[in-house]
DRENVEXFI-639919 format. One record per residue (C-alpha): x, y, z. Coordinates in Angstrom, 3 decimals. Example, Ala and Ser with C-alpha at 12.3 -4.5 7.8 and 13.67 -1.06 7.14 Angstrom:
2
REC         xx         yy         zz
REC     12.300     -4.500      7.800
REC     13.670     -1.060      7.140
This chain:
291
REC         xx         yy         zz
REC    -26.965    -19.646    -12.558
REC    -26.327    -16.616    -10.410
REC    -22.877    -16.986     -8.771
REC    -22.037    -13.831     -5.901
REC    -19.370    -12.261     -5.172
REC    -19.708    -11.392     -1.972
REC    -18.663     -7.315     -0.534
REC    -15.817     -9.299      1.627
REC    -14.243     -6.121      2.516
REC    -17.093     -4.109      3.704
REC    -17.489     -4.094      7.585
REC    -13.595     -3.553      7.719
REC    -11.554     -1.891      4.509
REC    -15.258      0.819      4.599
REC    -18.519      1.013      6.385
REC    -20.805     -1.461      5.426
REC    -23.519      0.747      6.566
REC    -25.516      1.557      3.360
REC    -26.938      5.050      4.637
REC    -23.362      5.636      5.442
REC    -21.599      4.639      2.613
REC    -23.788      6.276      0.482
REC    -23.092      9.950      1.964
REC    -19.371      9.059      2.820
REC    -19.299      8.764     -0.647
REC    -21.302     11.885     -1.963
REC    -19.464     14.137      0.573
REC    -16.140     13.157     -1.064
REC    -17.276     13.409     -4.655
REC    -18.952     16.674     -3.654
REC    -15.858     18.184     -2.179
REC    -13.765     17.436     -4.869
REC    -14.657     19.754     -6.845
REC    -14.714     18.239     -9.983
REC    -17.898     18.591    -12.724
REC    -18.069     15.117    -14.688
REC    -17.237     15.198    -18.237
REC    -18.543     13.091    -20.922
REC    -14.880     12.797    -22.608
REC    -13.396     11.109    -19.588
REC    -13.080      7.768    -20.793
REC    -11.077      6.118    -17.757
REC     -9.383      6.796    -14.248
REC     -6.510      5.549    -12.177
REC     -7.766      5.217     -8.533
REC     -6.125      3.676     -5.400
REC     -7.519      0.836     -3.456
REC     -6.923      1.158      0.250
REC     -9.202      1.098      2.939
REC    -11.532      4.167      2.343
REC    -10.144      5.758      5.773
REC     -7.221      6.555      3.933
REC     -7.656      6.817      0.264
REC    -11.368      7.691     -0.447
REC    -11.413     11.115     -0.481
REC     -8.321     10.690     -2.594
REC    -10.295      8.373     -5.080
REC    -13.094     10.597     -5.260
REC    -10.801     12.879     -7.703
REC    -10.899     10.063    -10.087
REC    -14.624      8.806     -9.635
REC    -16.274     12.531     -9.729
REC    -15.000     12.808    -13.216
REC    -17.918      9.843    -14.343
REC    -20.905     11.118    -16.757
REC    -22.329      8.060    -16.932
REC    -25.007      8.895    -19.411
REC    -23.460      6.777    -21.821
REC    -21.563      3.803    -20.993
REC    -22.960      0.589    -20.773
REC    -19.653     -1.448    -19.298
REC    -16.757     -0.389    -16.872
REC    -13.516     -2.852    -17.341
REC    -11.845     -3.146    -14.324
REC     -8.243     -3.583    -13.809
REC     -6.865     -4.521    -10.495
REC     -3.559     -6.063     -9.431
REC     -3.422     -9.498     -7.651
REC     -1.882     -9.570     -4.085
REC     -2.290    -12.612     -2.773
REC     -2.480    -14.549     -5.988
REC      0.446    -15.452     -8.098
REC     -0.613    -15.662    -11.974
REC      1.629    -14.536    -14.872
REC     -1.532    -13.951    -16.930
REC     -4.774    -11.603    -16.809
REC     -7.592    -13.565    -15.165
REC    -11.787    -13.015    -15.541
REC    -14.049    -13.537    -12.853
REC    -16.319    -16.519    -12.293
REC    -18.948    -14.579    -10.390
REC    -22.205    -13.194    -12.317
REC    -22.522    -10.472     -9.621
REC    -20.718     -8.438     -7.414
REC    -22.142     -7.233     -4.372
REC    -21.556     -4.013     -2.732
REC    -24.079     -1.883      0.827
REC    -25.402      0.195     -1.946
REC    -26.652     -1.960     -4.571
REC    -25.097     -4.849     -6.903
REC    -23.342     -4.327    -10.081
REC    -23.702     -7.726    -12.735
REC    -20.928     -8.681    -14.330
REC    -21.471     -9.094    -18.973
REC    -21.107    -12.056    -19.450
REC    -20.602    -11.715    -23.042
REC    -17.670     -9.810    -22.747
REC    -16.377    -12.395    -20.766
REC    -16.913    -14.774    -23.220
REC    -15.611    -12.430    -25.916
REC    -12.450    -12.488    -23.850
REC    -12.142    -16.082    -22.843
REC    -12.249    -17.184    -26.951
REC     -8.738    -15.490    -27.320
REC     -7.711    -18.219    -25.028
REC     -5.381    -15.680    -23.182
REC     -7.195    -14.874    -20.153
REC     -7.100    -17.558    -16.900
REC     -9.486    -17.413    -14.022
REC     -9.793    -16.769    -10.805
REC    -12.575    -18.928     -8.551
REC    -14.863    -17.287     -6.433
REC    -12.403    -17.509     -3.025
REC     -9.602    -15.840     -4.918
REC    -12.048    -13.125     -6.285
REC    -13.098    -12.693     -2.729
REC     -9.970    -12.151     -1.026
REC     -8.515     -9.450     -3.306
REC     -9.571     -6.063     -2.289
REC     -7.718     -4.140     -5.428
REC    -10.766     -4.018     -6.994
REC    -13.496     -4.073     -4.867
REC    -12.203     -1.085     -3.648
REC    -13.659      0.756     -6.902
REC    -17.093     -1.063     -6.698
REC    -18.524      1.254     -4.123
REC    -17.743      4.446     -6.021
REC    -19.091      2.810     -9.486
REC    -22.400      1.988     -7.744
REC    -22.722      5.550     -6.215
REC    -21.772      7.422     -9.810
REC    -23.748      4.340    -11.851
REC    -26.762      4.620     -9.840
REC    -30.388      4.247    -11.691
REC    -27.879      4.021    -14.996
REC    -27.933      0.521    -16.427
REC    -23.783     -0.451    -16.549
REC    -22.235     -4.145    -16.461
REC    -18.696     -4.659    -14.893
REC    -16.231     -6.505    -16.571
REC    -13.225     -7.446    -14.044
REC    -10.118     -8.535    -14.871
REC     -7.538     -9.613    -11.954
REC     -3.947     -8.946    -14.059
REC     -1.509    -10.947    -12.814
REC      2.585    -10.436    -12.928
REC      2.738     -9.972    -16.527
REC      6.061     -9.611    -18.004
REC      6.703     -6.668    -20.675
REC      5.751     -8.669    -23.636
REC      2.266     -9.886    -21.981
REC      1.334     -6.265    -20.733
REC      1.557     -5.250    -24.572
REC      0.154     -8.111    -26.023
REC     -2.781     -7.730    -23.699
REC     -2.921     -3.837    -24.435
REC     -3.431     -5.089    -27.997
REC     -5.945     -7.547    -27.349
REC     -7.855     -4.925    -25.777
REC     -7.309     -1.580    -27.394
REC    -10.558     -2.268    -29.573
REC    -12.505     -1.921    -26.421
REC    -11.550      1.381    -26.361
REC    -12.471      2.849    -29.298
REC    -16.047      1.957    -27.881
REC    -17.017      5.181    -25.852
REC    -19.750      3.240    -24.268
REC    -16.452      1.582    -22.552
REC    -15.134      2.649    -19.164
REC    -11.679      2.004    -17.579
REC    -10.945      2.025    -13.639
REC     -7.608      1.048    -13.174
REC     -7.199      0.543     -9.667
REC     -3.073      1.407     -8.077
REC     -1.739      2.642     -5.219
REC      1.407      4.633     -5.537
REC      4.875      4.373     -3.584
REC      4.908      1.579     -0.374
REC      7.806      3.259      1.272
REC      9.341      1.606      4.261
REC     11.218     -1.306      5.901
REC      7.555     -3.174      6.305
REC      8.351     -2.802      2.694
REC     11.515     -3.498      1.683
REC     11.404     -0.193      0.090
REC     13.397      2.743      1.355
REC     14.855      4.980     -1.410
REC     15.716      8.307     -0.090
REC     17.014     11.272     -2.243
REC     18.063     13.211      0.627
REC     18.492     16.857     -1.979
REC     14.595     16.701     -2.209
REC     14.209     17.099      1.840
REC     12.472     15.313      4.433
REC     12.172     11.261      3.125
REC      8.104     12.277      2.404
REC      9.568     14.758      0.202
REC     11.623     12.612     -1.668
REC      9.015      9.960     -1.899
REC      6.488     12.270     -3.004
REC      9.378     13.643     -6.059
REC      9.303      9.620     -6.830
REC      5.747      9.229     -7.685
REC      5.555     12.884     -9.150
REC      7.954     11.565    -11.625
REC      5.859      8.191    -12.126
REC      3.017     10.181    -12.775
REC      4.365     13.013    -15.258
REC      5.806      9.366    -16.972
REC      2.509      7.956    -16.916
REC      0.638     10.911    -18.417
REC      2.945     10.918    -21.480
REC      1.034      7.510    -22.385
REC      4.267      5.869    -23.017
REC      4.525      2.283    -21.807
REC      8.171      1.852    -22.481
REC      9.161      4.954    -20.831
REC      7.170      3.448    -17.549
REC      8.980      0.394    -17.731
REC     11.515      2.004    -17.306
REC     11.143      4.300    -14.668
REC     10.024      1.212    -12.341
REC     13.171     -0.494    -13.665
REC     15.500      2.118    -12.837
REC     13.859      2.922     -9.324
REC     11.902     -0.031     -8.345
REC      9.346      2.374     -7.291
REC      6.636      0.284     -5.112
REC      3.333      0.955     -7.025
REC      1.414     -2.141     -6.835
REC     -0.463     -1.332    -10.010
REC      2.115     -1.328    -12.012
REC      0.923     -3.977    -14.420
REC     -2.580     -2.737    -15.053
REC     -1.334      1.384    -15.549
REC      1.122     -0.620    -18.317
REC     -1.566     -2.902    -19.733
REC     -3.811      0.532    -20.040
REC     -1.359      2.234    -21.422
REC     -0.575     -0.287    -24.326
REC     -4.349      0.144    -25.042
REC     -4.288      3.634    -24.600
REC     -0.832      3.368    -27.304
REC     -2.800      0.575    -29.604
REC     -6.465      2.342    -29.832
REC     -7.558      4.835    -32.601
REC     -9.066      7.287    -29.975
REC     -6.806      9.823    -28.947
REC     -6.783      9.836    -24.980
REC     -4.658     11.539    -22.651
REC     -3.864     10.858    -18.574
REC     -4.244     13.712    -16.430
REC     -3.399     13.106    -12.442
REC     -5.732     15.220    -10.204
REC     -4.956     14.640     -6.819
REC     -2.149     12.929     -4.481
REC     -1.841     12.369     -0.692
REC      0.453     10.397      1.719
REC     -0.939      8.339      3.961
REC      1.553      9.745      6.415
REC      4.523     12.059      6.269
REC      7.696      9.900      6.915
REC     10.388     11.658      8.015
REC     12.938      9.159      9.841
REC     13.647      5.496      8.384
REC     11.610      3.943     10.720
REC      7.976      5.271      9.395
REC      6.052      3.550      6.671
REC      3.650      5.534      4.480
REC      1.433      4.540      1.282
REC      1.004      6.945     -1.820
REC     -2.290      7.133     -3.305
REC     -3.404      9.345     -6.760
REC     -5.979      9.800     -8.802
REC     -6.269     10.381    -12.458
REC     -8.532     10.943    -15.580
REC     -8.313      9.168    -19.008
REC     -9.998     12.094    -21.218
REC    -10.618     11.643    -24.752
REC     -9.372     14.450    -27.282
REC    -12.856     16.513    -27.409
């Protein structure tokens, strides 16, 4: 039985105009610059409303060739829904203005017989944006090319889950009809926060911040899990993707396909430059496969 999962953010977090969606989109991907490469095997994007990070996401998204894959795993952090696991999705299809994207439901099965994964019902799946925020973008790069979705809402794991589940699905990797979109937003700086680390030697605050995520990043494209755990344990940084980027990377770590992170763009939302301002980070990456 066909079970929807409705666009719940369109209307507000991006146009739900179809005409304009559709060459909101393009225009981004266009200007990006980038040519899309049949050895990118995954990206990192951010998830905020498309206002402020889709032209940021589009450095992530342009890289697609999507000749060849037949499934995109998609790995978004839960904000409003407290689960120490990883959790599938109940829906058969997700809906987005420019056309649906169906969900394989074998995969899902696949995945529910290790008994690790929870899930989320169809209100829960609706009110988190961290992933629906990529669904536009797949639909626009995946059009008139066949591709299932396989979501997977990853809860506050602790270090031992975020490896085991790397494990568990490494093997996916080694597929290269597999995709990974790992959806995070960088630093949340600000007392709307609770997050106001300032290294004044670095500048202005949007300096420092931006010297912060730099160093996430540079962490991140080493593929070392352990060396991102502790980064965010030694500065706390605010990137609320922080458990999928270390669930990917375990796979990345645990796969026989030698894949390397590159970051291609980052942006502020706004330059802070006294304690009282608030911005968001957002950056984009590629997951490229060793040609």
């Amino acid at each position: 039985m066909e079970k929807v999962r409705k666009a719940s953010h369109a209307g507000s977090w991006y146009t739900n105009n179809p005409n304009k969606l559709a060459e909101e989109l393009e225009r981004w991907l266009k200007a990006s610059g980038i040519v899309k490469s049949f050895d990118v095997r995954g990206v990192i994007a951010p998830h905020a409303g498309y206002s402020y990070s889709g032209r940021a996401a589009a450095y992530a998204f342009a890289n697609i060739d999507p000749t060849n894959i037949k499934r995109v795993f998609l790995l978004g952090p839960s904000h409003h829904y407290y689960t120490p696991k990883c959790a599938l999705s109940r829906a058969t299809i997700y809906q987005t203005p420019i056309g649906d994207l169906a969900l394989d439901l074998e995969v899902n099965k696949e995945l529910e017989a290790t008994g690790k994964f929870g899930w989320m019902d169809l209100g829960v799946d609706e009110a988190e944006h961290s992933m629906e925020m990529h669904l536009p973008y797949l639909a626009k790069v995946f059009e008139g090319h066949p591709v299932k979705i396989v979501p997977i809402l990853v809860g506050a794991l602790s270090a031992e889950s975020e490896a085991a589940y790397g494990r568990l699905l490494a093997k996916y990797v080694d597929d290269p009809s597999n995709f990974f979109s790992v959806s995070s937003d960088f630093c949340h700086w600000g007392s709307r926060f609770n997050y106001t680390y300032y290294d004044s030697k670095h500048g202005a605050i949007h300096k420092s911040i931006e010297s912060l995520d730099r160093m996430g990043m540079e962490i991140i494209e080493t593929g070392d899990p352990d060396a991102f755990k502790q980064y965010l344990t030694e500065y706390d940084n605010t990137i609320c993707g922080r458990h999928p980027i270390s669930v990917f990377l375990h796979m990345l770590k645990n796969c026989s396909t030698k894949i390397k992170i590159k970051f291609l763009r980052y942006e502020q939302s706004s330059q802070c430059k006294n304690m009282g301002d608030s911005s968001v980070s957002y950056a984009s990456a590629a997951a490229k496969a060793d040609a």
